[in-house]
C-alpha positions in Angstrom: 0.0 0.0 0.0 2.9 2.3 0.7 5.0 1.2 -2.1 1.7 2.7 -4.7 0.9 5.7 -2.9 4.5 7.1 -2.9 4.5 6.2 -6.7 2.1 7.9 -7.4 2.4 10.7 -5.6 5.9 10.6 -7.9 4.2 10.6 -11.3 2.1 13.7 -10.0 5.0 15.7 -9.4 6.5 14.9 -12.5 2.9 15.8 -14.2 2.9 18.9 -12.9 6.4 19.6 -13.8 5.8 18.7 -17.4 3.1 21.1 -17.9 4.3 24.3 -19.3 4.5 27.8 -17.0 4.0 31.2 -17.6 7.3 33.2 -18.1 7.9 35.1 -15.2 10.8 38.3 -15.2 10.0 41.0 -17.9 9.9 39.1 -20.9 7.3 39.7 -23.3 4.1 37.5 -23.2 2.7 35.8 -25.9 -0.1 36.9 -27.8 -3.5 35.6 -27.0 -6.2 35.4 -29.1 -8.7 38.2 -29.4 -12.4 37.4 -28.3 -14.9 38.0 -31.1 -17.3 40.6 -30.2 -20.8 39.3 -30.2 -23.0 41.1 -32.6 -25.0 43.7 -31.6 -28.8 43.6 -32.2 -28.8 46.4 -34.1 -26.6 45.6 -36.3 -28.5 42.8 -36.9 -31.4 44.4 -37.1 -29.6 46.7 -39.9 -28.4 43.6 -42.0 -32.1 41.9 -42.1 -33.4 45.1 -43.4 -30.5 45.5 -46.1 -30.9 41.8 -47.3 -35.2 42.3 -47.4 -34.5 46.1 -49.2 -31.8 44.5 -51.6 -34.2 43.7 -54.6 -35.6 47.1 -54.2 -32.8 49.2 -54.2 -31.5 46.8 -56.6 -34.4 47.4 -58.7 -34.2 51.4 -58.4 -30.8 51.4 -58.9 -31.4 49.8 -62.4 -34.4 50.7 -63.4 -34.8 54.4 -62.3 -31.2 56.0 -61.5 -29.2 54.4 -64.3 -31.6 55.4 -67.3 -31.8 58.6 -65.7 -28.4 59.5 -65.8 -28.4 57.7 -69.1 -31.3 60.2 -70.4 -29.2 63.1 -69.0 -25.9 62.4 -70.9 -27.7 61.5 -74.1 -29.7 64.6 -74.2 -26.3 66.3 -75.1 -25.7 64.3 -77.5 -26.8 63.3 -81.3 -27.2 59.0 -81.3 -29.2 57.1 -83.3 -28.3 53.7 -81.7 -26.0 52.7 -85.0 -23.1 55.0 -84.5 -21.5 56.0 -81.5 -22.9 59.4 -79.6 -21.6 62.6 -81.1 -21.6 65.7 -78.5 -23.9 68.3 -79.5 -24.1 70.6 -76.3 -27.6 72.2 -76.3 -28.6 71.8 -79.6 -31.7 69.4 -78.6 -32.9 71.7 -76.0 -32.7 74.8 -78.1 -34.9 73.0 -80.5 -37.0 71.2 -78.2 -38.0 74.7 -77.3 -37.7 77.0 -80.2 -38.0 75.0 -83.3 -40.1 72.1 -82.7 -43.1 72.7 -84.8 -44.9 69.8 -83.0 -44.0 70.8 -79.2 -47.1 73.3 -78.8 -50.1 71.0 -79.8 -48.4 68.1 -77.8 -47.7 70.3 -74.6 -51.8 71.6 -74.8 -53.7 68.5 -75.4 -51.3 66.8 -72.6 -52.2 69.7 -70.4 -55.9 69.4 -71.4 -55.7 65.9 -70.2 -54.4 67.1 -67.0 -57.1 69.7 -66.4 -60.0 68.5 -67.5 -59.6 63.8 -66.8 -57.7 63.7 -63.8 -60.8 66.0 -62.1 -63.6 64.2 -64.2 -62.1 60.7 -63.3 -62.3 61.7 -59.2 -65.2 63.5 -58.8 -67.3 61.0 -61.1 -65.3 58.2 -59.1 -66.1 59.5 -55.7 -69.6 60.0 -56.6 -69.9 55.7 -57.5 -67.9 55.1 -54.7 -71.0 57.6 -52.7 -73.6 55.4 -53.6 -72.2 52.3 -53.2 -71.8 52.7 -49.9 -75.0 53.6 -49.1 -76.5 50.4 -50.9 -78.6 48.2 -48.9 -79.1 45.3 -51.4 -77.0 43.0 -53.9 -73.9 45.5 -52.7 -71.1 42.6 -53.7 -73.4 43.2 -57.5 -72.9 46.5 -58.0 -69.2 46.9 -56.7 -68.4 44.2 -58.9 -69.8 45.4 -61.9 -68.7 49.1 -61.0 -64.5 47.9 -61.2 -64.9 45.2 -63.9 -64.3 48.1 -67.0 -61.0 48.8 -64.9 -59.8 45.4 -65.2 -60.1 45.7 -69.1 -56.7 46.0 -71.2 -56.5 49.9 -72.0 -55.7 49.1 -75.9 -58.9 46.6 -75.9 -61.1 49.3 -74.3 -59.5 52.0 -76.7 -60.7 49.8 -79.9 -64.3 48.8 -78.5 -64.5 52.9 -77.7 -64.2 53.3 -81.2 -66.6 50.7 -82.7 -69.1 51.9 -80.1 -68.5 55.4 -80.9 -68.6 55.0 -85.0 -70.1 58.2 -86.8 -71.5 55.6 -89.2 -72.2 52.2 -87.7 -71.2 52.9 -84.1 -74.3 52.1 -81.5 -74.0 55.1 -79.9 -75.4 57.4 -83.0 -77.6 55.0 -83.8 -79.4 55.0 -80.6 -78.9 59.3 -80.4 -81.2 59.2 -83.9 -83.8 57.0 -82.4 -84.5 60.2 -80.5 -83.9 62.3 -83.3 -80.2 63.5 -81.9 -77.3 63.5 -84.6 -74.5 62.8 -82.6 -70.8 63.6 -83.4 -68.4 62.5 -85.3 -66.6 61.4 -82.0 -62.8 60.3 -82.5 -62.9 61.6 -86.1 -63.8 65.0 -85.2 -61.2 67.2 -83.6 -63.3 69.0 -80.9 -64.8 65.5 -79.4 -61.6 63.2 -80.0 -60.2 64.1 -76.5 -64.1 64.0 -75.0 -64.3 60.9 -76.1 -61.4 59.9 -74.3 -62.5 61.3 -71.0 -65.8 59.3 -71.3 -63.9 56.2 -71.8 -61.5 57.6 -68.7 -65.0 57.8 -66.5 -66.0 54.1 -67.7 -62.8 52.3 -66.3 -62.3 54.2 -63.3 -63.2 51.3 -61.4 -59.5 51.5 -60.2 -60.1 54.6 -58.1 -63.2 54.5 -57.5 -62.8 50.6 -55.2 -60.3 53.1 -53.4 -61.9 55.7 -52.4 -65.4 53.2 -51.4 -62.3 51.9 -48.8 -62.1 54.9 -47.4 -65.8 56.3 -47.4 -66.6 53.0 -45.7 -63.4 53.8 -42.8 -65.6 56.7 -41.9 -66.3 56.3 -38.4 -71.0 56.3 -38.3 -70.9 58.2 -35.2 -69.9 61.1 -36.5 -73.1 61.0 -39.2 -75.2 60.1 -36.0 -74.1 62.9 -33.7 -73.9 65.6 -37.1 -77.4 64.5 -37.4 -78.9 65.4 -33.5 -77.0 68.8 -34.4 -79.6 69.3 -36.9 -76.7 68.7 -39.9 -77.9 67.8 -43.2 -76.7 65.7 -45.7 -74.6 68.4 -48.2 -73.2 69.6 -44.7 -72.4 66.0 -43.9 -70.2 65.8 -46.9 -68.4 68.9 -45.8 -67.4 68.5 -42.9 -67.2 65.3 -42.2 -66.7 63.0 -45.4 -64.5 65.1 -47.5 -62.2 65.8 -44.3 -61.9 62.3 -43.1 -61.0 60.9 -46.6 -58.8 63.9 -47.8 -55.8 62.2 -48.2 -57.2 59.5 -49.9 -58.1 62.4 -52.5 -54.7 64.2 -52.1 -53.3 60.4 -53.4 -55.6 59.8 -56.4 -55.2 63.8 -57.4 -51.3 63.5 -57.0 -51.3 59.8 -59.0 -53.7 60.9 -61.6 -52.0 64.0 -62.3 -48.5 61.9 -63.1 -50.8 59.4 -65.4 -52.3 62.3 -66.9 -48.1 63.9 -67.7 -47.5 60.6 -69.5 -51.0 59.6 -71.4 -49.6 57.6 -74.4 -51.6 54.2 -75.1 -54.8 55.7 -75.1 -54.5 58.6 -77.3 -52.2 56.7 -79.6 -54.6 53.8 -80.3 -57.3 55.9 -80.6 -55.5 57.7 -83.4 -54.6 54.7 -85.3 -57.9 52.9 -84.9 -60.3 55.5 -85.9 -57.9 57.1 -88.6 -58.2 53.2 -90.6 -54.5 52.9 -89.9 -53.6 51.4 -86.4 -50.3 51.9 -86.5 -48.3 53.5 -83.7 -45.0 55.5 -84.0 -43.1 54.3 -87.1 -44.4 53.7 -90.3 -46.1 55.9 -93.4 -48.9 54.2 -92.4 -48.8 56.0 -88.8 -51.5 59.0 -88.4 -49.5 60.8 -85.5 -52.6 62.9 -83.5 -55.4 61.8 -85.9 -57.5 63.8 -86.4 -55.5 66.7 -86.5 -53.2 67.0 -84.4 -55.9 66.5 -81.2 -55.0 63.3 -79.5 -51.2 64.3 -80.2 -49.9 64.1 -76.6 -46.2 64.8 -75.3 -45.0 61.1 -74.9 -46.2 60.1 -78.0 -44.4 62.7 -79.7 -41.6 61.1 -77.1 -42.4 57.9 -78.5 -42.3 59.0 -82.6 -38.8 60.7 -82.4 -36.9 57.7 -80.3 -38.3 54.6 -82.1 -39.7 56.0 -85.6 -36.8 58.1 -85.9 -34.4 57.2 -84.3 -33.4 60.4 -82.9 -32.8 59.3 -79.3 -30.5 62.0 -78.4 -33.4 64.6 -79.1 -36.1 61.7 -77.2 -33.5 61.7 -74.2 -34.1 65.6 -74.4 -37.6 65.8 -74.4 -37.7 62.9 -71.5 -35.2 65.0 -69.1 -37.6 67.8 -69.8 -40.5 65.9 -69.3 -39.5 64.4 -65.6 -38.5 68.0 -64.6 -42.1 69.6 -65.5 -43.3 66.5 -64.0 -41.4 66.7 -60.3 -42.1 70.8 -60.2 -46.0 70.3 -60.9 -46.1 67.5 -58.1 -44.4 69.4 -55.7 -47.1 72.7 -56.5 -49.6 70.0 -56.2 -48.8 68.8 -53.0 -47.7 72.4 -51.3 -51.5 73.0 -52.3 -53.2 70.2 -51.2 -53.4 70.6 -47.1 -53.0 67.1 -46.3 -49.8 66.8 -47.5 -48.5 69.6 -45.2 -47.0 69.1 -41.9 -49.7 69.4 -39.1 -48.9 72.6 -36.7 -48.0 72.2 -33.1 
């Protein structure tokens, strides 16, 4: 028994003086390994939202700020997509603006558009929107039926616009002389042309209208109720309580429909090819740029016949830059006017 403990009490000692020690004096110490930091939360927090924003700002980054800079440098420039861009300083701008026989009709009938649909289209749209709200009967009937026209192709309800509203064949006239009414020549006749347009805007604004039935049917019925004890009637109603609860539902379909209204292309163009016999858009000698007239000629169509019918991009990118510039100083007008876009006050 003492033979074993003494021997291993032995082969502890030499254990321990086997294992390695820590220099001692002033010699310099080995390096140790640095301890990783653990991640912060908010910088995890900052890496989950860069990884769910990447296909956005990957997106914008493409899609927006690259053909905008793109846009910008070609506007200087004379390119035709064959040869390589030759710098022409401000040679597209000064004609854009002073020589462009075309620019003048294009810049009125767009601004027509601007004026006269975008206010039809939300004031017809909040009416619909009015009465289906208050409908007590076959509701999920008439709201259907009210948004179906929106969910219509805008060439396919451009060509069925013209058929219906044919001078000669059209339905429309026909039913007008049943009650002794000659109606108007329509799309072939320069003072209805746009018209017509805003009557087809009014049949597929199905779009807005479903919006603004959201909000009518947000508004709280206590305030009707109480408006109502006061002795408040119904135009009184709308006033004060309807139009100021849902104002910046209307502040986003006037700022929205204003920017569809700066670019309205598909609708005036097929409407000029269609009822001029020729349905042909931009290129071509078959093309009837405006038809009739020059009344459905709007700004990005005329966008549209320089880049790809003549291939004068350079003077396109030009009209473009221009374009998005009238287009950011208009919205920001629009929304310094329209209260609910201002900040409240304290």
């Amino acid at each position: 028994m003492s033979v074993t403990t003494k021997t291993t009490g032995r082969e502890a000692r030499l254990a321990r003086s086997s294992r390695p020690t820590a220099p001692t004096g002033s010699g310099p110490v080995p390096p140790t390994a640095p301890r990783r930091r653990p991640r912060s939360a908010e910088s995890r927090r900052r890496l989950v939202a860069l990884t769910m924003l990447a296909p956005a700002l990957a997106g914008l980054v493409i899609f927006f700020a690259y053909p905008l800079v793109a846009s910008v440098f070609y506007s200087f420039t004379r390119y035709n997509q064959l040869q390589e861009p030759e710098f022409v300083g401000l040679l597209n701008y000064r004609f854009l603006f002073t020589q462009d026989p075309q620019i003048g009709p294009a810049v009125v009938n767009t601004l027509w558009f601007v004026v006269i649909l975008v206010p039809v289209r939300i004031v017809c749209g909040l009416l619909v929107a009015g009465l289906l709200s208050r409908a007590k009967t076959a509701t999920g009937f008439w709201r259907t039926l009210f948004y179906l026209p929106a969910l219509v192709p805008p060439v396919a309800s451009v060509v069925a616009f013209v058929f219906l509203f044919n001078p000669g064949t059209g339905p429309v006239n026909q039913i007008l002389r049943v009650f002794g009414i000659d109606g108007p020549l329509w799309f072939n006749d320069p003072a209805w042309s746009k018209p017509s347009l805003v009557i087809m805007g009014v049949w597929v604004m199905g779009d807005i209208m479903i919006i603004f039935l959201a909000s009518l049917l947000d508004v709280p019925r206590d305030l009707y109720e109480a408006a109502s004890l006061d002795g408040a009637n119904g135009v009184q109603q709308v006033r004060h309580i309807t139009l100021p609860t849902i104002a910046p539902v209307i502040g986003f379909a006037v700022v929205t429909g204003v920017i569809a209204a700066l670019q309205y292309f598909t609708e005036a163009a097929v409407a000029s090819g269609v009822a001029s016999g020729k349905a042909t858009i931009g290129g071509g000698t078959a093309a009837q740029l405006g038809y009739p007239g020059t009344s459905l000629l709007t700004y990005t169509e005329l966008l549209y016949q320089h880049g790809f019918a003549n291939f004068q991009f350079g003077y396109a990118s030009a009209m473009a830059v221009v374009l998005f510039v009238i287009t950011a100083i208009v919205l920001v007008l629009t929304m310094r006017r329209i209260s609910v876009f201002r900040p409240e006050e304290s």
